[in-house]
N, CA, C and O of each residue as an XYZ file, in Angstrom:
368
protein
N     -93.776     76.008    -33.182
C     -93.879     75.871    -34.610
C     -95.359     75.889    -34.993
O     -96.223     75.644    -34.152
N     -95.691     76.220    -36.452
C     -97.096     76.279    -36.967
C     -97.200     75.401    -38.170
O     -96.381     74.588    -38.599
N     -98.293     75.711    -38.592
C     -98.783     75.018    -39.823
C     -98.986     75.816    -40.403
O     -99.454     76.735    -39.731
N     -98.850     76.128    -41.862
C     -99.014     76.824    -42.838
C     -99.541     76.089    -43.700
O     -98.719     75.234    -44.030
N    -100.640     75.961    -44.322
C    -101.013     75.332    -45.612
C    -101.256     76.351    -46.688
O    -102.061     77.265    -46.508
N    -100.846     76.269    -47.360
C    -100.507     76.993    -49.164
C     -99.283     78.326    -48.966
O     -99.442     79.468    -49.397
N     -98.396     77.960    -48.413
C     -97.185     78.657    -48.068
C     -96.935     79.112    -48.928
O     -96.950     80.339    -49.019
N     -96.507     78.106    -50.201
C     -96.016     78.071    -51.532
C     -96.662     79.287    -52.378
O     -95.957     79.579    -53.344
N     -98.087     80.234    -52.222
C     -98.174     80.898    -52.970
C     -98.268     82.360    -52.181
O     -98.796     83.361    -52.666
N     -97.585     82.274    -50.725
C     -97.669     83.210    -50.037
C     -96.501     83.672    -49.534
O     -96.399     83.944    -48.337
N     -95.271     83.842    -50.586
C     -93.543     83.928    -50.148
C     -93.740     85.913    -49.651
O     -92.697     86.315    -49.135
N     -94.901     87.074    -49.760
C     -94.644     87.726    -48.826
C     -94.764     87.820    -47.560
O     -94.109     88.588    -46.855
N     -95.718     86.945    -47.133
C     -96.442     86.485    -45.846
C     -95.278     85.491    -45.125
O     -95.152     85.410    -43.903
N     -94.570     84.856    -45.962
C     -93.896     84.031    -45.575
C     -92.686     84.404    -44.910
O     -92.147     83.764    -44.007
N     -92.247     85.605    -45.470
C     -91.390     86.667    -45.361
C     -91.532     87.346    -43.985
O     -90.534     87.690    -43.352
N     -92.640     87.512    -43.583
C     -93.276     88.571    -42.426
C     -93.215     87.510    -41.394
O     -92.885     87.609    -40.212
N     -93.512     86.705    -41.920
C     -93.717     85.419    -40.423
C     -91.925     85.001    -40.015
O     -91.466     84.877    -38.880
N     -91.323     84.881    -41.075
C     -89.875     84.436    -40.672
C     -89.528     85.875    -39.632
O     -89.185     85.662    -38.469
N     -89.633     87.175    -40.094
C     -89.611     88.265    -39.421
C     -89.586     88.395    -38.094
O     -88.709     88.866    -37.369
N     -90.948     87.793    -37.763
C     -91.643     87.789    -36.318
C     -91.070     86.395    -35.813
O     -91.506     86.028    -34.722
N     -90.129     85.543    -36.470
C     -89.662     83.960    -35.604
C     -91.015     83.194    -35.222
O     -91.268     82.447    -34.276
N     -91.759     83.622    -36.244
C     -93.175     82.646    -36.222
C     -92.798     81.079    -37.503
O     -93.233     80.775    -38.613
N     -91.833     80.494    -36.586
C     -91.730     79.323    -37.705
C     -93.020     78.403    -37.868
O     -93.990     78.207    -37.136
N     -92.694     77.977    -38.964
C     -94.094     77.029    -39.717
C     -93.269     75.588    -40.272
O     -92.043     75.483    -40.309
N     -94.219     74.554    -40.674
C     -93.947     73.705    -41.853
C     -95.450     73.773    -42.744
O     -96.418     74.357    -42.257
N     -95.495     73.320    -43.664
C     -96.320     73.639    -44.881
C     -97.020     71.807    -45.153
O     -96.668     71.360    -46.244
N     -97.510     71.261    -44.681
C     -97.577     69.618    -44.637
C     -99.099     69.993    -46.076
O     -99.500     68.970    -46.630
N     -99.418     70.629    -46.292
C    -100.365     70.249    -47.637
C    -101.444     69.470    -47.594
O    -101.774     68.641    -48.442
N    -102.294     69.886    -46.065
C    -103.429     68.835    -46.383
C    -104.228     69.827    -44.697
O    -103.898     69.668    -43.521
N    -104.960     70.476    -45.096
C    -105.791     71.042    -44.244
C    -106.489     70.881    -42.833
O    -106.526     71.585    -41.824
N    -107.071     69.560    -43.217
C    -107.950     68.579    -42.243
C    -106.892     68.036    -41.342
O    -107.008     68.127    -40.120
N    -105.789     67.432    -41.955
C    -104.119     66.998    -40.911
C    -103.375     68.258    -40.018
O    -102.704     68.175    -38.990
N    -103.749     69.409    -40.793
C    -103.321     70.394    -40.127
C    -104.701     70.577    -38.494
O    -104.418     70.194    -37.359
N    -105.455     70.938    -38.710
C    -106.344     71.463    -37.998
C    -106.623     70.288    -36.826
O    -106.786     70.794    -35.716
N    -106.700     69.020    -36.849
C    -106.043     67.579    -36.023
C    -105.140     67.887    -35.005
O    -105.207     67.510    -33.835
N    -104.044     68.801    -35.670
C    -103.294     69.071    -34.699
C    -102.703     70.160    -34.108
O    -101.579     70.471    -33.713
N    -104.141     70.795    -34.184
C    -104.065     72.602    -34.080
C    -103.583     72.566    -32.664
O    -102.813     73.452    -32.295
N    -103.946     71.668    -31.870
C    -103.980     71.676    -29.626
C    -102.492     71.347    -29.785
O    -102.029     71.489    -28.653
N    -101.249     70.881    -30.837
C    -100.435     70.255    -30.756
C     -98.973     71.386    -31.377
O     -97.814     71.188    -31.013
N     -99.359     72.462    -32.290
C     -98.510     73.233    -32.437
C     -99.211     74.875    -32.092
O    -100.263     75.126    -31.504
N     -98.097     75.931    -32.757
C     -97.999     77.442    -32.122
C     -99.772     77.887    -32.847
O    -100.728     78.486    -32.356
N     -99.543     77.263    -34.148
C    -100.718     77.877    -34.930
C    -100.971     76.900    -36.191
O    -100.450     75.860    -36.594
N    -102.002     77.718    -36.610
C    -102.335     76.797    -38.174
C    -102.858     78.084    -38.908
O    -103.554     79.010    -38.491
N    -102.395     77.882    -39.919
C    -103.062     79.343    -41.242
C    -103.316     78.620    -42.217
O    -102.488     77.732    -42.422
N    -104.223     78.683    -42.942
C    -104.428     78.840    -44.552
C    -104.713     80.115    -44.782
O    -105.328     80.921    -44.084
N    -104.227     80.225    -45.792
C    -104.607     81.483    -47.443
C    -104.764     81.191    -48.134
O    -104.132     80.353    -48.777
N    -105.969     81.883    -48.454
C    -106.660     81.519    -50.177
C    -108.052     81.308    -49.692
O    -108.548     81.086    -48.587
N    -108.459     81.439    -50.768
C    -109.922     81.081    -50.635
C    -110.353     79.910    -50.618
O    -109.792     78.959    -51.162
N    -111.844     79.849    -49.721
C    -112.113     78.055    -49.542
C    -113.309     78.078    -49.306
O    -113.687     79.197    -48.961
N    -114.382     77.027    -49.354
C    -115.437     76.838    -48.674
C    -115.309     76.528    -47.415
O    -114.242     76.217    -46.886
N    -116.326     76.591    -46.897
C    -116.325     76.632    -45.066
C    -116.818     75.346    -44.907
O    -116.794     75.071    -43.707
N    -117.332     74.273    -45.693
C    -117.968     72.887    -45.403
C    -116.417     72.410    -45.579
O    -116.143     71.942    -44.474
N    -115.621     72.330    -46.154
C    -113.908     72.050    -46.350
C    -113.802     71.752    -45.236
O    -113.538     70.602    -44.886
N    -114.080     73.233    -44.020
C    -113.251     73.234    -42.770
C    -114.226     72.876    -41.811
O    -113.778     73.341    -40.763
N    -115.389     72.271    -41.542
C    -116.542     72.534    -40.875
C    -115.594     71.194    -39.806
O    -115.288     71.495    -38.652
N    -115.330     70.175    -40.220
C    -115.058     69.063    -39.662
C    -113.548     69.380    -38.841
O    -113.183     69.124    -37.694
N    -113.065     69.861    -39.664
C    -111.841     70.073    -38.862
C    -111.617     71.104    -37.829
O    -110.814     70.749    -36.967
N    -112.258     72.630    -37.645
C    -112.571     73.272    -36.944
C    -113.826     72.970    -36.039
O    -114.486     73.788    -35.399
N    -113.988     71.725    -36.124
C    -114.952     71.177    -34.777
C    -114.165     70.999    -33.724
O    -114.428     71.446    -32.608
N    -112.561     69.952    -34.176
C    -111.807     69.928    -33.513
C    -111.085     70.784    -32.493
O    -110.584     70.456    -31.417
N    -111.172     72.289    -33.262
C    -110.883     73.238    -32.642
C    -111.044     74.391    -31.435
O    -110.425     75.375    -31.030
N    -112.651     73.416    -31.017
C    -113.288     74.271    -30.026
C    -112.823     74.592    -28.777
O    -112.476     73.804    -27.897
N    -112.834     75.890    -28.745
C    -111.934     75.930    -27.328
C    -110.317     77.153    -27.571
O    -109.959     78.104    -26.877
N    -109.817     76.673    -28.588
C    -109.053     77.423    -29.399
C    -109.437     78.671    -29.968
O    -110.642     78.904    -30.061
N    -108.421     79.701    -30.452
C    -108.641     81.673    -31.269
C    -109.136     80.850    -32.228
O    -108.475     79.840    -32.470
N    -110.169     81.044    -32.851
C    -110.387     80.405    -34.127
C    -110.735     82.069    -34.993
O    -111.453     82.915    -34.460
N    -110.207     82.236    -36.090
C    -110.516     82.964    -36.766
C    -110.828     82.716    -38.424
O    -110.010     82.137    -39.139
N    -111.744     83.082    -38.781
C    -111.959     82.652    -40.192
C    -112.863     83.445    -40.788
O    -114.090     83.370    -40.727
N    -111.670     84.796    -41.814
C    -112.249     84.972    -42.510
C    -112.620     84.462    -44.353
O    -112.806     83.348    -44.843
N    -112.607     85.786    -44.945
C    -113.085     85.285    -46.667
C    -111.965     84.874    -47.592
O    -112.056     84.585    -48.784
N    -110.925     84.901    -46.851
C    -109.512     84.897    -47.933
C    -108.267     84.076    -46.639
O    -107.058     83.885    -46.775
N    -109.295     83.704    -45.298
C    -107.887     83.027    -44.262
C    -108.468     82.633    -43.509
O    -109.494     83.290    -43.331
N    -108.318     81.526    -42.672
C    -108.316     80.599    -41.795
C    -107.088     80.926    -40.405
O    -105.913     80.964    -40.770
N    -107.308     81.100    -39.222
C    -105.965     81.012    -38.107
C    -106.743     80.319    -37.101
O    -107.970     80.335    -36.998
N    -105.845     79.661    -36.310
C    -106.078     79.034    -35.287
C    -105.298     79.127    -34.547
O    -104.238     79.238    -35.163
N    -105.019     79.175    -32.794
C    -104.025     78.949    -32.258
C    -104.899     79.075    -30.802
O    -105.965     79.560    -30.423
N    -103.782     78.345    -30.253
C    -104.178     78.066    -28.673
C    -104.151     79.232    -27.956
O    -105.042     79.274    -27.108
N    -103.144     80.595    -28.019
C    -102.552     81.468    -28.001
C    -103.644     82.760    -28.948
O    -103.509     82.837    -30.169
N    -104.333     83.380    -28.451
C    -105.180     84.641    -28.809
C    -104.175     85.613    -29.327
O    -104.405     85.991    -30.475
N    -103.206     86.065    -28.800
C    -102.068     87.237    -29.452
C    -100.843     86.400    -30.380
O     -99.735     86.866    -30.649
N    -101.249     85.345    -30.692
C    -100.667     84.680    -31.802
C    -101.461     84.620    -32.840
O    -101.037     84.975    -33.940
N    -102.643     84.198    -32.689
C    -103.408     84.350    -33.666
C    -103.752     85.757    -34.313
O    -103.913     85.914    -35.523
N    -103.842     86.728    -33.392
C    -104.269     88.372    -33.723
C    -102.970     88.573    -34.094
O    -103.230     88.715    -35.289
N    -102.015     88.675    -34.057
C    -100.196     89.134    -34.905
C    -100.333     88.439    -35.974
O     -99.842     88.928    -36.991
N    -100.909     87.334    -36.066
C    -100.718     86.726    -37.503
C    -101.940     87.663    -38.234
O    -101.744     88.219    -39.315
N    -102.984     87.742    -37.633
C    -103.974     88.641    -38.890
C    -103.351     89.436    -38.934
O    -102.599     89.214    -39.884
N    -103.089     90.425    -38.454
C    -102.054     91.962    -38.229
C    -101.058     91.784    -39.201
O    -100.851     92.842    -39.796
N    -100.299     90.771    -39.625
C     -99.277     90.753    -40.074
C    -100.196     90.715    -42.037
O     -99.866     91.513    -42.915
N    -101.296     89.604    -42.236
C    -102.307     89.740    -43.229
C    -102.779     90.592    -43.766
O    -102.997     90.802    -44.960
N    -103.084     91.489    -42.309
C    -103.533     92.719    -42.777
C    -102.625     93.681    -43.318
O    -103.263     94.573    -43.876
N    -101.684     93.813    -43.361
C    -100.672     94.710    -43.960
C    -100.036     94.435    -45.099
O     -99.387     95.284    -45.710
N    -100.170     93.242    -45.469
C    -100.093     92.630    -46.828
C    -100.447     93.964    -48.110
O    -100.437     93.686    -49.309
């Protein structure tokens, strides 16, 4: 399972991930997500953000796919989980 934070404004993405049996829950709080990035499949945000937001919580992450670009955030323990989820972004 993953983390999805701002699911709610991403029902085509949401669509693509049910597709691929990339299940998520949506818990609404960024910093709680990224805590327990070593603990599930993945973590995504969408949307735009500042990078001091995530600076603290992607400390946590070292070691982990960390990807972060201008419009998304992925994380996952798993490198071809994280790259299918951009892939899947990118076709958006």
């Amino acid at each position: 399972m993953g983390l999805f934070e701002k699911a709610y404004a991403n029902p085509t993405l949401v669509a693509l991930l049910d597709q691929e049996k990339l299940k998520f829950r949506a818990p609404g709080a960024i910093a709680l997500s990224l805590a327990y990035a070593r603990s599930v499949n993945y973590v995504l945000y969408m949307g735009s953000f500042r990078i001091y937001d995530f600076a603290a919580g992607l400390a946590l992450c070292e070691g982990l796919e960390v990807i972060v670009e201008e419009d998304y955030v992925i994380v996952s323990k798993e490198k071809a989980v994280a790259h299918k989820i951009e892939q899947l972004i990118k076709e958006l």
